[in-house]
C-alpha positions in Angstrom: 0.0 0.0 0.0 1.6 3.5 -0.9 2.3 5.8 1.9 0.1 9.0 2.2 2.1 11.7 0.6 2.8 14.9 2.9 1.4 18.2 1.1 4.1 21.1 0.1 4.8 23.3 2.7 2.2 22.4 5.2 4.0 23.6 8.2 3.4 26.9 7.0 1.7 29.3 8.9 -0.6 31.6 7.0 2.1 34.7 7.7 5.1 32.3 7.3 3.1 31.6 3.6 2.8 35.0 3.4 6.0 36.5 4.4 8.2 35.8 0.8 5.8 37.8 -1.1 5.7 41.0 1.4 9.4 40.8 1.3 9.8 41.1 -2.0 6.9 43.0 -3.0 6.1 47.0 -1.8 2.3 46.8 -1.6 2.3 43.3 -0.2 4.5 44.8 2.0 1.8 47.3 3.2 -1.0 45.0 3.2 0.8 42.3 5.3 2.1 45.0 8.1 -1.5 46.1 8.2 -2.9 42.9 8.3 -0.4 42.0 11.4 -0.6 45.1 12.8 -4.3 45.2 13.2 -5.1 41.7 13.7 -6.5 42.2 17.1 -7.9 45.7 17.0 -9.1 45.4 13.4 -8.2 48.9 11.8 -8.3 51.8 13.8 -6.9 55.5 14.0 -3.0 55.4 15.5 -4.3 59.3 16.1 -7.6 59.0 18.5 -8.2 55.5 18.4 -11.1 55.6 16.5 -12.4 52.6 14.0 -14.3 54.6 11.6 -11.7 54.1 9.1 -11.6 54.0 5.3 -8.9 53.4 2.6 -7.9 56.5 0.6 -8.6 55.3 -3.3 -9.1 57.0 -6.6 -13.0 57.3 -7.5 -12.1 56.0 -10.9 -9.9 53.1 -10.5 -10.7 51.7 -7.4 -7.2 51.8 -6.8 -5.2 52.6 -3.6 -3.2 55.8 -2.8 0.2 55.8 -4.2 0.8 56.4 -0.9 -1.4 53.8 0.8 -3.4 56.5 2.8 -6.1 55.8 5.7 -8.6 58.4 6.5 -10.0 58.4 9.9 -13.8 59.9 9.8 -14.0 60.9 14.0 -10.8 63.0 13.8 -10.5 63.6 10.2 -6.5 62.5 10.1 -4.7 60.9 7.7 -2.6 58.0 8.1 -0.4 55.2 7.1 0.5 51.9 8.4 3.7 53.2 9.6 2.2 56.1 11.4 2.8 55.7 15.4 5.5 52.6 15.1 8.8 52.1 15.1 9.0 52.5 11.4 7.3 55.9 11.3 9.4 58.7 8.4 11.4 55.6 7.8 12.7 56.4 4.2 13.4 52.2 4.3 10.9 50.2 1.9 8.4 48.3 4.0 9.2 45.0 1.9 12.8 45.6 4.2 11.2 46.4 6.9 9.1 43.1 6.3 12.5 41.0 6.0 14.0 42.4 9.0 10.9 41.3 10.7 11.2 37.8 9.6 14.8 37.4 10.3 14.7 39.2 13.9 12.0 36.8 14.8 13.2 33.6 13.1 16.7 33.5 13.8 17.5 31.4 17.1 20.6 33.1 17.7 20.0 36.4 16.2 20.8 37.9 12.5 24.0 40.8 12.1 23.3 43.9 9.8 25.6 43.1 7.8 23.4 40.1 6.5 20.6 42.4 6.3 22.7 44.6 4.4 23.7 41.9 2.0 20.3 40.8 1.5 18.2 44.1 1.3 21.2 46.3 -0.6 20.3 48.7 2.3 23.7 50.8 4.0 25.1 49.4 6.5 24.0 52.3 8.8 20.5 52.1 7.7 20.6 48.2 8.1 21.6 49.1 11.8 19.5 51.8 12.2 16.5 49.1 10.8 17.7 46.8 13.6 18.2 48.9 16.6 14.4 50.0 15.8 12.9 46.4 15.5 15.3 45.5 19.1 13.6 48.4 20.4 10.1 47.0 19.4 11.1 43.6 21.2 11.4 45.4 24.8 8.3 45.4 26.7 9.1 48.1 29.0 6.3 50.4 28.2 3.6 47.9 29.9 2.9 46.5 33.6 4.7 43.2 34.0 3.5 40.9 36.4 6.5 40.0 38.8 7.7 36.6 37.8 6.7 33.8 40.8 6.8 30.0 41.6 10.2 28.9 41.0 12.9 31.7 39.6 16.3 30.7 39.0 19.1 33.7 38.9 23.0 34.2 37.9 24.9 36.9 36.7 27.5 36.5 33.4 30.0 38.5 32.3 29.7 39.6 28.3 32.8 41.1 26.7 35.9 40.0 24.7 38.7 37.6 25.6 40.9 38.2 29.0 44.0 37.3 27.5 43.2 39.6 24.0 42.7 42.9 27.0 45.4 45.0 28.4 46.5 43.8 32.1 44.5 46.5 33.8 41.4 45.0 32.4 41.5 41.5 33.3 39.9 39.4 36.0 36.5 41.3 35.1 34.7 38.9 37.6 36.2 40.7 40.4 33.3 43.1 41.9 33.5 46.5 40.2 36.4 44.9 37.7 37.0 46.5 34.3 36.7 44.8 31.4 33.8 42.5 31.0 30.3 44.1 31.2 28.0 42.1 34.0 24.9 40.7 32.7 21.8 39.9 35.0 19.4 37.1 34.5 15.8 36.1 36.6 14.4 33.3 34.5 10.8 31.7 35.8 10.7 27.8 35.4 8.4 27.2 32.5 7.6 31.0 32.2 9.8 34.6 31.1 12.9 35.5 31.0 14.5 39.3 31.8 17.7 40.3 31.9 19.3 43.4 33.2 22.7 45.1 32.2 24.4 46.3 35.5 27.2 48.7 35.9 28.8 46.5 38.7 27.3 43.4 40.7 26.9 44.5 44.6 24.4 43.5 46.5 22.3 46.4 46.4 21.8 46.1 42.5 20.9 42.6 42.8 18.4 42.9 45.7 16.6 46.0 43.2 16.8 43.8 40.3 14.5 40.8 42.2 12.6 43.2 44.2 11.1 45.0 41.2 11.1 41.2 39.2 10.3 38.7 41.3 7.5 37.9 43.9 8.3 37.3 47.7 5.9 34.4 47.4 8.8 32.9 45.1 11.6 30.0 45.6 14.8 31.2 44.2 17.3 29.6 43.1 21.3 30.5 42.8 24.7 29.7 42.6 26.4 29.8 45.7 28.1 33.3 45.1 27.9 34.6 48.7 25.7 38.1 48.0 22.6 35.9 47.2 22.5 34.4 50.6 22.2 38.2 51.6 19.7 39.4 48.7 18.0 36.2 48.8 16.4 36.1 52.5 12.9 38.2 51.6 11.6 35.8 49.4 10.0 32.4 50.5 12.7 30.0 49.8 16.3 30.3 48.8 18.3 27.5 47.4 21.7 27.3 46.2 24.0 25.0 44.0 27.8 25.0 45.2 29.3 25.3 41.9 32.7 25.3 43.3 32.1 21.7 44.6 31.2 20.7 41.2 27.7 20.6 42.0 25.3 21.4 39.8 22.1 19.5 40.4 20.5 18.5 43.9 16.8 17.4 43.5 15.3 20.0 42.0 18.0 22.9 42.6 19.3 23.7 40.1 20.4 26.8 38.0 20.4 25.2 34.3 17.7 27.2 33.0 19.7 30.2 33.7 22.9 29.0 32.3 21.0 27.7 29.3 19.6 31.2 28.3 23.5 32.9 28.7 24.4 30.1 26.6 22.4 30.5 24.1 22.8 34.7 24.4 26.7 34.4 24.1 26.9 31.9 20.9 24.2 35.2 19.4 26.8 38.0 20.9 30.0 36.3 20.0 28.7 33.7 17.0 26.5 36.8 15.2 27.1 39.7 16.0 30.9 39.7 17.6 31.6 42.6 19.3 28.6 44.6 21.0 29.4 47.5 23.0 27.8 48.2 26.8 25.8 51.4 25.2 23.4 48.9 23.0 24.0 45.7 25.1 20.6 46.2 26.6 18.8 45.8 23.5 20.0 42.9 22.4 19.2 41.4 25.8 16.0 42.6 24.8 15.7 40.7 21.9 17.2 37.6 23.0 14.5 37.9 25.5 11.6 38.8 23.5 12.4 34.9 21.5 13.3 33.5 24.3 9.5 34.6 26.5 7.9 33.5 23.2 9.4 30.5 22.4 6.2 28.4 22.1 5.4 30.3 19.5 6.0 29.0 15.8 7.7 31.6 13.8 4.7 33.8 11.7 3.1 34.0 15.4 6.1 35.5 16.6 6.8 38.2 14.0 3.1 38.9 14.5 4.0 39.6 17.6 6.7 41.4 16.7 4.8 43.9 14.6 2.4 44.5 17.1 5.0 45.1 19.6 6.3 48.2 17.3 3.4 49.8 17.8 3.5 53.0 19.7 6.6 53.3 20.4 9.6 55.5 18.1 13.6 55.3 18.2 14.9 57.9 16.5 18.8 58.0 15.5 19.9 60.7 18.1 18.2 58.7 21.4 19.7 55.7 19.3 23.3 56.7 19.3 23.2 58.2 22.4 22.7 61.8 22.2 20.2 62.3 24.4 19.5 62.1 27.9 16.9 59.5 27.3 19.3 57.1 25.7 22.5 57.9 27.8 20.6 56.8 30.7 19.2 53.9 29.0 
């Protein structure tokens, strides 16, 4: 008896079906971003919030503006799909903006702009630019988290080049207020989110701010046996600790391997894909690496549905992004 043959592509999502096409295509481009980025609203006004919305077309074609205008009827404004995102006066083609969409959410370990470059014929700059804006669409910090609870493992890392390719004075960054290495925060909920926190140096009162404003007393947490936990660690319910330095990394259910698994899988991104990321922008890529990881049940259309809708109300421009304003110096 012949075996069932499996249909072409029928892991596809609908947007993973659809993605190619807006990639390639300017007003497949359009219609896909409004498509995502109204998929739970349905079209509204970015202005007043209103739904009484119509396409701008000509009365003798049928055809859409050239410059794929909405009209809002309560406030009378017009609009784009770009209008109140991330993307907003981008002189980028949405079909790029589309790609770097795709590739941002897709890529397990993250996608350089050089690549984007290569494969858009964008600048490099703009290809950065692009990405920087789409990193800052993957933060959620413009919305009331809910602290994370049950069972939260935590760890520190150190990000930064290799100690024996820095001058002597720079080495040994894992020495409390060390130069060299930039420390790296992590409070990961067993079965649940992810966030990580870029600190200047790792003392115990940074460490006790970062899980009071993260974590819920109610929790069990979970640590190496680095000695300022046992210190920031008494509010909460429960605190557990693996002693690394006795080479032990599992007891019962103590463990920190969740933790270690997401800076693993951030440093092959940091090192692997991009290479060399400086302190001033480390904190969106944490972002990013976060947004995947939080939505990790998701397949990979959902996700740059998400993505879109994340980008939504919320602008970048090149000043806060290169740090020359107080906004982003204190970022």
């Amino acid at each position: 008896m012949a075996k069932a043959q499996h249909k072409v592509a029928e892991a596809k999502s609908g947007i993973v079906a659809a993605l190619p096409r807006a990639c390639s295509d300017e007003t497949a481009a359009v219609e896909f971003l409004e498509a995502q980025r109204w998929a739970v609203t349905g079209p509204c006004c970015p202005h007043c919030g209103g739904v009484q919305v119509y396409q701008m077309k000509d009365r003798t074609t049928g055809e859409r503006n050239k410059r794929f205008l909405w009209l809002c009827r309560d406030c009378g404004k017009q609009y784009t799909a770009r209008t109140g995102t991330v993307f907003e006066d981008s002189r980028i083609p949405l079909r790029h903006w589309c790609y770097g969409f795709w590739a941002a959410a897709a890529s397990k370990k993250g996608i350089s702009s050089q690549q984007i470059q290569r494969m858009t014929g964008l600048s490099y700059k703009s290809a950065l630019f692009m990405m920087h804006r789409i990193r800052f669409a993957m933060a959620n910090d413009f919305e009331p988290k809910p602290k994370l609870s049950g069972i939260v493992e935590a760890d520190e890392t150190y990000v930064g080049g290799r100690e024996k390719n820095k001058p002597l004075s720079q080495r040994n960054a894992k020495n409390l207020g060390g130069k060299g290495k930039v420390p790296v925060f992590a409070m990961v909920q067993r079965g649940g989110d992810v966030r990580s926190i870029v600190m200047d140096k790792v003392t115990m009162a940074n460490l006790r701010k970062a899980l009071l404003g993260n974590v819920d007393l109610s929790t069990r947490i979970m640590t190496d046996s680095f000695n300022l936990y046992g210190f920031v660690g008494k509010p909460f319910a429960r605190h557990d600790f693996v002693n690394h330095n006795a080479e032990e990394y599992v007891r019962g259910d103590v463990t920190t391997n969740t933790v270690e698994g997401v800076f693993s899988l951030l440093k092959r991104g940091l090192y692997g894909t991009f290479h060399s990321v400086s302190k001033k922008h480390l904190h969106r890529y944490l972002a990013e690496f976060d947004f995947r990881y939080n939505t990790r049940k998701f397949d990979d259309g959902e996700r740059a549905g998400r993505l879109i809708r994340n980008a939504n109300g919320k602008r970048l421009t090149y000043a806060e992004q290169i740090g020359k304003t107080a906004e982003a110096q204190s970022a």
